[in-house]
matplotlib code that plots the C-alpha trace (Angstrom):
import matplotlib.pyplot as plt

x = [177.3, 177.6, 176.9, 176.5, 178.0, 174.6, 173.6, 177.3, 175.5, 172.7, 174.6, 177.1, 173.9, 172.8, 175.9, 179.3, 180.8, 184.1, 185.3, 184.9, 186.5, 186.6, 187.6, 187.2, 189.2, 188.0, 190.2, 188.3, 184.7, 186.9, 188.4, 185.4, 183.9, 186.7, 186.2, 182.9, 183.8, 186.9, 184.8, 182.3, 184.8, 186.6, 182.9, 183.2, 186.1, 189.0, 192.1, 194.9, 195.2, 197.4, 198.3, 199.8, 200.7, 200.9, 203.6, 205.2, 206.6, 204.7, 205.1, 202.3, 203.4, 204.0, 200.4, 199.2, 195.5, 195.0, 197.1, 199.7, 199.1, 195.7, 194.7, 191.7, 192.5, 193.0, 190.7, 189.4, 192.0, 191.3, 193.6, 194.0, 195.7, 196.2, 196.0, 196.2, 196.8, 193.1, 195.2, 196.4, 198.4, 198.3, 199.9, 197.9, 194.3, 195.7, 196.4, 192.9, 191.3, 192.8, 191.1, 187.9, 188.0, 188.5, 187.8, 189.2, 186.4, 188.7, 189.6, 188.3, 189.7, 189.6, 190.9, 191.4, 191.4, 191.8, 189.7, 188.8, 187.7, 184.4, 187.1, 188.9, 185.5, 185.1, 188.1, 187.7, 189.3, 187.4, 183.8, 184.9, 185.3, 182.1, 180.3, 181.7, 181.6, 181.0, 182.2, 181.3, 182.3, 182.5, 182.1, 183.3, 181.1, 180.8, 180.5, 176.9, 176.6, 178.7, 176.2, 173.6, 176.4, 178.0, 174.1, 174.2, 177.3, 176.4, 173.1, 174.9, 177.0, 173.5, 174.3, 171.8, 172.2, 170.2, 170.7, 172.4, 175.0, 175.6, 176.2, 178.9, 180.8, 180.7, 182.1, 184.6, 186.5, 186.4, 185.1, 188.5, 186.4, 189.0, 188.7, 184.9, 185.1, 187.7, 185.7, 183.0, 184.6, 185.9, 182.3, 181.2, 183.2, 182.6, 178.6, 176.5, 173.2, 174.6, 173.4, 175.3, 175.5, 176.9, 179.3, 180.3, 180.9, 183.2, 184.8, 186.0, 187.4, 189.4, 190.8, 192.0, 194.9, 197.1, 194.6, 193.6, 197.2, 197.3, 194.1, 195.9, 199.0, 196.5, 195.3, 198.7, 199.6, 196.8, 197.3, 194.4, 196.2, 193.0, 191.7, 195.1, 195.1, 191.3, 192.7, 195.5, 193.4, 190.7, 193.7, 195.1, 191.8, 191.1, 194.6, 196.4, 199.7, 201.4, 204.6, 201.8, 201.0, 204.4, 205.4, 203.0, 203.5, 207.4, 207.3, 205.2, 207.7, 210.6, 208.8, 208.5, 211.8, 213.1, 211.2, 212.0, 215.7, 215.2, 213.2, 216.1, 218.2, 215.9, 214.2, 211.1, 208.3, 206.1, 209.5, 209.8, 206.4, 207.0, 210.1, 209.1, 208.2, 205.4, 204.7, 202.4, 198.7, 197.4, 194.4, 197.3, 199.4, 197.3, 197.7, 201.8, 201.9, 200.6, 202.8, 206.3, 205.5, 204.6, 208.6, 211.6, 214.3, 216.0, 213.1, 211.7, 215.1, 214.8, 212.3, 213.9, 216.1, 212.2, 211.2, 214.3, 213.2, 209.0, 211.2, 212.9, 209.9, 207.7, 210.6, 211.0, 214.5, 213.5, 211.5, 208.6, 205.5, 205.5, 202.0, 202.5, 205.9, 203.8, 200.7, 204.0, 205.4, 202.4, 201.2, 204.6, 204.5, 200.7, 202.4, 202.1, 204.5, 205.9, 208.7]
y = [239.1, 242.4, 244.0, 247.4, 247.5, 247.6, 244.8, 242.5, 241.3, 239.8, 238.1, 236.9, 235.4, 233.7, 231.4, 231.5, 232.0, 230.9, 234.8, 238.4, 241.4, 244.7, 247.9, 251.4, 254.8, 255.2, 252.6, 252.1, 251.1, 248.8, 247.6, 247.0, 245.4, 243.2, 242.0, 241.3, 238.9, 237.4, 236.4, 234.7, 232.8, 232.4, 231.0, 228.7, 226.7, 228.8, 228.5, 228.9, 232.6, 233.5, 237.6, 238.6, 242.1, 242.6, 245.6, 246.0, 242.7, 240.3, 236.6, 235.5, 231.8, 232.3, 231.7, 228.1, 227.8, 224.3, 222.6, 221.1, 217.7, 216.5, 215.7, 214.3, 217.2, 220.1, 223.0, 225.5, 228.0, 231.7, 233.4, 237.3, 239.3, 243.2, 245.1, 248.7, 249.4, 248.2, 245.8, 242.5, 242.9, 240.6, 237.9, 238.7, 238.1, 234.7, 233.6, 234.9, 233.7, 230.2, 230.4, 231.3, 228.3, 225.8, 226.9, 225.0, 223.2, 223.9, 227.9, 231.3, 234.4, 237.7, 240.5, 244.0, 246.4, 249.9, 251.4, 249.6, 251.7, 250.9, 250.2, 247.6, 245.8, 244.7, 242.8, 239.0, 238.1, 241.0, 239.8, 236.0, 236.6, 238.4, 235.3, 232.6, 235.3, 238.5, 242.2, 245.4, 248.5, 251.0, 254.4, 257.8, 259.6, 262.7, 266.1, 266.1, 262.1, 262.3, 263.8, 260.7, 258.2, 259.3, 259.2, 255.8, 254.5, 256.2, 254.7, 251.3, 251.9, 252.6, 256.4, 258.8, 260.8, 263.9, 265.7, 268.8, 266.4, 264.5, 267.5, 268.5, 266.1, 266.0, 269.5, 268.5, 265.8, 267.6, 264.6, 262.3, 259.2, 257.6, 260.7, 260.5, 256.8, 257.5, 260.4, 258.0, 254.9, 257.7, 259.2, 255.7, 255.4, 258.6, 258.5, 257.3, 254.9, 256.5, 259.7, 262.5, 266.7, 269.3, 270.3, 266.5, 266.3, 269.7, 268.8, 265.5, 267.5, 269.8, 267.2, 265.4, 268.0, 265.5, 263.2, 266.3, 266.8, 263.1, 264.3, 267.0, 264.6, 262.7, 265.7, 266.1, 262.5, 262.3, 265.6, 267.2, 270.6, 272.9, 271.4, 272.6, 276.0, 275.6, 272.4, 275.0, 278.0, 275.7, 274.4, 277.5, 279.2, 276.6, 277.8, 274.2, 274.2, 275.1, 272.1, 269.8, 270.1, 270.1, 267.0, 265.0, 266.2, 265.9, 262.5, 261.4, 263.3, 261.7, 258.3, 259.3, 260.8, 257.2, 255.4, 257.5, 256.6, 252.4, 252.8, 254.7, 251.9, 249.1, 247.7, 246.5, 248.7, 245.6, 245.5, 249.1, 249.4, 246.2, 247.1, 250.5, 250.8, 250.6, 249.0, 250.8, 249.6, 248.7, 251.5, 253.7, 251.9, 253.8, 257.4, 256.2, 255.1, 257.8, 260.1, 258.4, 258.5, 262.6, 263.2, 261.3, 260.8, 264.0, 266.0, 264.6, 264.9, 268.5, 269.2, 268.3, 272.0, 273.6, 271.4, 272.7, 276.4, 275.6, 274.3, 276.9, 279.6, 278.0, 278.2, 282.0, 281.4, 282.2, 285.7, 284.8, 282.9, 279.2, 278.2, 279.8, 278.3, 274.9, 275.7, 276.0, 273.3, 271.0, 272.3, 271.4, 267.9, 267.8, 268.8, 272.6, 273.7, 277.3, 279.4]
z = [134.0, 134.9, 138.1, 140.0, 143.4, 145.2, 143.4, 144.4, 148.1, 146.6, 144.1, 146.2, 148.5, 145.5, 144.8, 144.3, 140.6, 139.4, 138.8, 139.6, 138.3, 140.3, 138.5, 139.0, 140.1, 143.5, 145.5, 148.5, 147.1, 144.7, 147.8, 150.4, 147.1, 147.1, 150.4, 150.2, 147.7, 149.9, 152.6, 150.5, 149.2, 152.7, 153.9, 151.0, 152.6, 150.6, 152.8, 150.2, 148.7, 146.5, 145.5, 142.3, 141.2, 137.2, 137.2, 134.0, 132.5, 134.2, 133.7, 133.5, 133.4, 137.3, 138.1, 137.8, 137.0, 137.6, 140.9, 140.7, 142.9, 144.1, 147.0, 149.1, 151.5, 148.7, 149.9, 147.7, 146.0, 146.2, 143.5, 143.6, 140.9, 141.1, 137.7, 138.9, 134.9, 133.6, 130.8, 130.6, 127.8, 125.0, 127.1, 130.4, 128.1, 126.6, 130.4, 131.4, 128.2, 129.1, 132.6, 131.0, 128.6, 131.4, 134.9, 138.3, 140.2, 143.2, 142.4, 142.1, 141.0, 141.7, 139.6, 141.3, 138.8, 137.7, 135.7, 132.6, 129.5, 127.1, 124.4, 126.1, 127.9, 124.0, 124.1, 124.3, 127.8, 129.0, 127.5, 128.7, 131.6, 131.9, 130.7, 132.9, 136.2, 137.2, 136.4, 138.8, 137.7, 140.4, 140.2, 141.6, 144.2, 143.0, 145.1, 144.6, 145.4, 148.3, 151.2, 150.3, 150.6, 154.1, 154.9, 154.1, 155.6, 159.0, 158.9, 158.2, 161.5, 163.2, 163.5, 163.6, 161.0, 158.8, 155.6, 157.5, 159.4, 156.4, 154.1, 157.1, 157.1, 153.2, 153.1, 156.1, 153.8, 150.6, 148.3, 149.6, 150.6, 152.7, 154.9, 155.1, 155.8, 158.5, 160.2, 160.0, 161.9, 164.5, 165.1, 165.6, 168.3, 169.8, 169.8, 172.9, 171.4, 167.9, 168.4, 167.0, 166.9, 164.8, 168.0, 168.1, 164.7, 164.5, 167.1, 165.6, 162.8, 165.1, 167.1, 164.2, 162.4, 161.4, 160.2, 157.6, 157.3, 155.2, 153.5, 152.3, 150.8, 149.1, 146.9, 146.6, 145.5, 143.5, 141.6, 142.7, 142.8, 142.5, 145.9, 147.6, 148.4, 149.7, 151.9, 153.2, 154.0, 155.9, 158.4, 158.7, 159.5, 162.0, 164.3, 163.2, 164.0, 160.8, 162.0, 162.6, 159.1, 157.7, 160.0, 158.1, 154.6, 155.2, 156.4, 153.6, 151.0, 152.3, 152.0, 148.0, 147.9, 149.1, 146.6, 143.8, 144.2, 144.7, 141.6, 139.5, 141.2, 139.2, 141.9, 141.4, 142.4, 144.7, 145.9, 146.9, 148.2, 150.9, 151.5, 153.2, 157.3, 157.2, 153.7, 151.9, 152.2, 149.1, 149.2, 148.9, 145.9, 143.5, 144.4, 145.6, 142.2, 140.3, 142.2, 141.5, 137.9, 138.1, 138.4, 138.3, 141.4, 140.9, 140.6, 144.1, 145.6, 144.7, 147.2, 150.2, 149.8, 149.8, 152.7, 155.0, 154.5, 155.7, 159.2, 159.3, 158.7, 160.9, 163.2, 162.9, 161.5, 158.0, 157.6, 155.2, 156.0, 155.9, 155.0, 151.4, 151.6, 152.2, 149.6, 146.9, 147.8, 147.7, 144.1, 142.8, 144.1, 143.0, 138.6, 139.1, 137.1, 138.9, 138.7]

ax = plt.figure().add_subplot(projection="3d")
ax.plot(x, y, z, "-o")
ax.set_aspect("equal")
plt.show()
């Protein structure tokens, strides 16, 4: 059956199916959808989880439907597989088809998906799995959408929240969810009997440069290069502290610029991801993702030469002013292509 995400709660209150698939662009309501279902399935007794990450030529053979051995003590099997691409492949739908056509008493699975198209939710594993479980399809919060649904979310943490405060934030955050969820948890914490002001809430914001300064690399990851400049201009007007800026875009391009090389090297990219200090989350996989595949290793490695003259602008030591030096930079990363 198919589901909205409002309607996922209620299902989940209602019983327990033998699959759900989660797929959609915006990579934290696909996440907090999938934990929702984790803990129902956790409350059902699931002690063994199992993660697999379909990247490239996945064997599918890997993942054992039924178990192996049985036991009077087996608990219930909570299987998880990751398909950032929205596809299977032929192989991948024969595995889930076989799932489909004779489902574990013992097991449920959930698939984490990108976004699947209309032409590919008329394939068969697609429309079978839909009959034996659930799909939700979740979808972007739009600018216009986005005021209502910090509303919402503060109102879920008990804050006391109006139209006007809402709308702030909504401006604040620029339409990146993760940031609006993040200013949210913060104000939680920073309220008295969840009460909340326009000062308190600007304030927040101005306290937090670095956090906008990650903000700002995930426009740039995600190639969102017409929110840049306005991202730029907004710190800047705000007296941020042009190398507290940079500190946190360099840091994040060196992180890429180390990836792109074990990738060129034939590493795997799970591998890559874990293998980095700190791994990357999996909210961020996505946007990390799209990102390596803008450019190759070269081409990130490039950047490092631009990097070395913002320090040394914001330093003084080179005469031209760093925050353009910073807006070119981060178009580039985001695909601009400049001279």
């Amino acid at each position: 059956m198919r589901l909205k995400a409002e309607q996922l709660d209620g299902a989940l209150q209602q019983s327990l199916l033998p699959v759900y698939l989660v797929h959609g662009d915006e990579a934290l309501l696909v996440e907090e959808a999938a934990d929702k279902i984790r803990k129902r399935v956790r409350d059902a007794g699931a002690n063994d989880r199992e993660v697999w990450h379909v990247e490239g030529r996945f064997d599918w053979s890997q993942i054992k439907w039924q178990e192996q051995s049985l036991s009077l003590f087996a608990s219930q099997r909570l299987i998880e597989i990751r398909l950032p691409s929205g596809s299977p492949g032929k192989e991948g739908g024969e595995a889930l088809r076989r799932f489909c056509a004779e489902p574990p008493q013992d097991t449920t699975l959930i698939i984490i998906s990108g976004k699947i198209d209309n032409r590919s939710q008329k394939a068969k594993w697609f429309t079978e799995l839909d009959s034996l479980g659930a799909t939700v399809a979740i979808w972007p919060v739009d600018a216009t959408q986005l005021p209502r649904w910090v509303m919402q979310r503060m109102k879920q943490r008990d804050l006391d929240c109006d139209n006007r405060l809402a709308s702030l934030i909504a401006e604040r955050v620029e339409g990146n969810l993760f940031a609006a969820a993040q200013e949210i948890d913060k104000l939680e914490l920073l309220s008295v009997d969840g009460e909340l002001s326009e000062a308190m809430i600007l304030q927040s914001v101005a306290d937090n440069a670095r956090f906008e300064a990650f903000g700002l690399m995930d426009t740039v990851l995600a190639g969102q290069a017409q929110r840049i400049p306005r991202i730029i201009e907004r710190l800047r007007a705000e007296g941020v502290d042009i190398l507290a800026v940079f500190s946190a875009v360099a840091w994040c391009l060196r992180r890429i610029v180390a990836m792109s090389v074990e990738l060129q090297n034939g590493r795997p990219l799970e591998q890559v991801f874990a293998a980095q200090k700190p791994p990357v989350w999996d909210k961020n996989k996505p946007l990390m993702r799209e990102a390596l595949q803008r450019y190759d290793s070269q081409r990130w490695q490039q950047f490092l030469t631009q990097m070395a003259d913002i320090d040394q602008a914001a330093k003084g030591i080179l005469k031209t002013c760093p925050w353009r030096l910073l807006e070119k930079l981060c178009l580039q990363a985001a695909g601009v292509r400049q001279a």
